[in-house]
C-alpha positions as CSV (number, residue, x, y, z in Angstrom):
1,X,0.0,0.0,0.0
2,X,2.7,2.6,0.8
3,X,4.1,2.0,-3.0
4,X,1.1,3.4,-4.9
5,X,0.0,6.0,-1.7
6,X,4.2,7.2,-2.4
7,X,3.5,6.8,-6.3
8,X,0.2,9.1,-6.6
9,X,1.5,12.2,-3.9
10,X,4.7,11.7,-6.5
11,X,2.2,12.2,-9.6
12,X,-0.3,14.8,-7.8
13,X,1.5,17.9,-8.8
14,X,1.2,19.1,-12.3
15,X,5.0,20.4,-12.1
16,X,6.1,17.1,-12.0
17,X,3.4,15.5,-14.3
18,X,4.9,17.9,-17.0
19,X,8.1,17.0,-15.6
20,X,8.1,13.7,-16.6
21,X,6.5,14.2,-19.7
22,X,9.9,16.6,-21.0
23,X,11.8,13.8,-19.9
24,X,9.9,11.1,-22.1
25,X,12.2,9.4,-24.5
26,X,15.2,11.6,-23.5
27,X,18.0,13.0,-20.9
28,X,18.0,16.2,-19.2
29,X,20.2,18.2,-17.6
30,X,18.3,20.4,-15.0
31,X,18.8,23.7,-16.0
32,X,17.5,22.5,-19.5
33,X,14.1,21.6,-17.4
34,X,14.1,24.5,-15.6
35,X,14.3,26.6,-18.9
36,X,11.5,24.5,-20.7
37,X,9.2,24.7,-17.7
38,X,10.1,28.3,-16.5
39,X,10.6,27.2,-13.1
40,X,13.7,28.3,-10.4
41,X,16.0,25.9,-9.7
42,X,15.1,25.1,-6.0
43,X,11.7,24.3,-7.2
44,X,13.2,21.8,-10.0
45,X,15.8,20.4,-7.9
46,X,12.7,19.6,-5.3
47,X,10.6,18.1,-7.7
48,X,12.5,15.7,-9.2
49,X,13.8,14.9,-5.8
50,X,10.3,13.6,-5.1
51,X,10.3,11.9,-8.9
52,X,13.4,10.2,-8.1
53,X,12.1,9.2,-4.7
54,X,9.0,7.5,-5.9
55,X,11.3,5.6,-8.9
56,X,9.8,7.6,-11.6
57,X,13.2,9.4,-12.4
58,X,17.0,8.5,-11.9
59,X,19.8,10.9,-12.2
60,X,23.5,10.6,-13.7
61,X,26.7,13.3,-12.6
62,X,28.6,15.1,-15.5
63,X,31.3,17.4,-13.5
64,X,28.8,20.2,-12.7
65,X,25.2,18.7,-14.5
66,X,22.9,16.4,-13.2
67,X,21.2,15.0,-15.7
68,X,17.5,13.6,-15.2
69,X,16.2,10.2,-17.2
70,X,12.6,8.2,-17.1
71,X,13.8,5.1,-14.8
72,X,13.5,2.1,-17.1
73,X,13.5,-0.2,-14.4
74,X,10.2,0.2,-12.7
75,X,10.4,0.2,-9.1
76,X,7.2,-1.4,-8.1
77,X,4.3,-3.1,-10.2
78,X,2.5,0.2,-10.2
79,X,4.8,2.4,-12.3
80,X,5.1,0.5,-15.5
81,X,1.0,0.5,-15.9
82,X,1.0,4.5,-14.8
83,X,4.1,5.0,-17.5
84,X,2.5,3.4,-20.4
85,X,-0.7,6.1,-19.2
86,X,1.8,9.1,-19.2
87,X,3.0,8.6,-22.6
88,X,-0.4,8.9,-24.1
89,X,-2.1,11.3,-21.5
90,X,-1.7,14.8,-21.8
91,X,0.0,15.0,-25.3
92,X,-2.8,17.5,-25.9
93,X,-2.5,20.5,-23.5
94,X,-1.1,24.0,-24.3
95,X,0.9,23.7,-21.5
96,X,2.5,20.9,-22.5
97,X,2.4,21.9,-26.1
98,X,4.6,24.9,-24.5
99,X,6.9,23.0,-22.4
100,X,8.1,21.0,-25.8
101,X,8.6,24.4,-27.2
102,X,10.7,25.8,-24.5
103,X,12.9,22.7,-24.4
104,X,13.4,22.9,-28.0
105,X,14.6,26.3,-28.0
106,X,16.7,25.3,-24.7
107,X,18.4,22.2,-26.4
108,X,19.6,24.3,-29.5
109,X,21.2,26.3,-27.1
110,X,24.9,25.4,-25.7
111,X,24.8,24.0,-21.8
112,X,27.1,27.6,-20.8
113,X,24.3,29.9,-22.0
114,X,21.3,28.3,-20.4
115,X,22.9,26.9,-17.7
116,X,24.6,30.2,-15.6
């Protein structure tokens, strides 16, 4: 019981629904979330802190990046059911529509200039 009550507080926040919907199919250092979802760093760091502890995210060190990834091995029985729902859900939504939009300008860009 504690898996899916830790699993839905983890999804219940539509900063880290989006979250995990930049990070579908791709690796992401935070700065380049913070620039696609126009969010401060503390706020990012503490979200995927929350993503990572439910097993939705892991992260990987480059010298001064963290870099964010979907977690391919599913923690519990719960998350690969909810991950197949993410990829389809929400693919709609301006706010998501804007997101991708964001991170596209935010990827053409070199990791010095978005990441100060």
């Amino acid at each position: 019981m504690r898996d899916i009550v830790k699993v839905f507080k983890a999804l219940s926040d539509p900063i880290r629904l989006r979250m995990l919907k930049l990070l579908q199919g791709r690796e992401l250092c935070v700065c380049k979330i913070m620039q696609a979802l126009d969010i401060s760093q503390t706020r990012a760091s503490r979200n995927l802190g929350i993503l990572k502890n439910a097993g939705f995210v892991v992260d990987r060190r480059q010298g001064l990046w963290v870099h964010y990834s979907i977690n391919k091995d599913k923690v519990n029985q719960y998350h690969k059911a909810i991950s197949a729902l993410l990829d389809k859900w929400l693919e709609d939504e301006d706010i998501i529509i804007e997101d991708a939009r964001r991170l596209k300008k935010a990827v053409k860009l070199s990791k010095v200039k978005v990441c100060r």
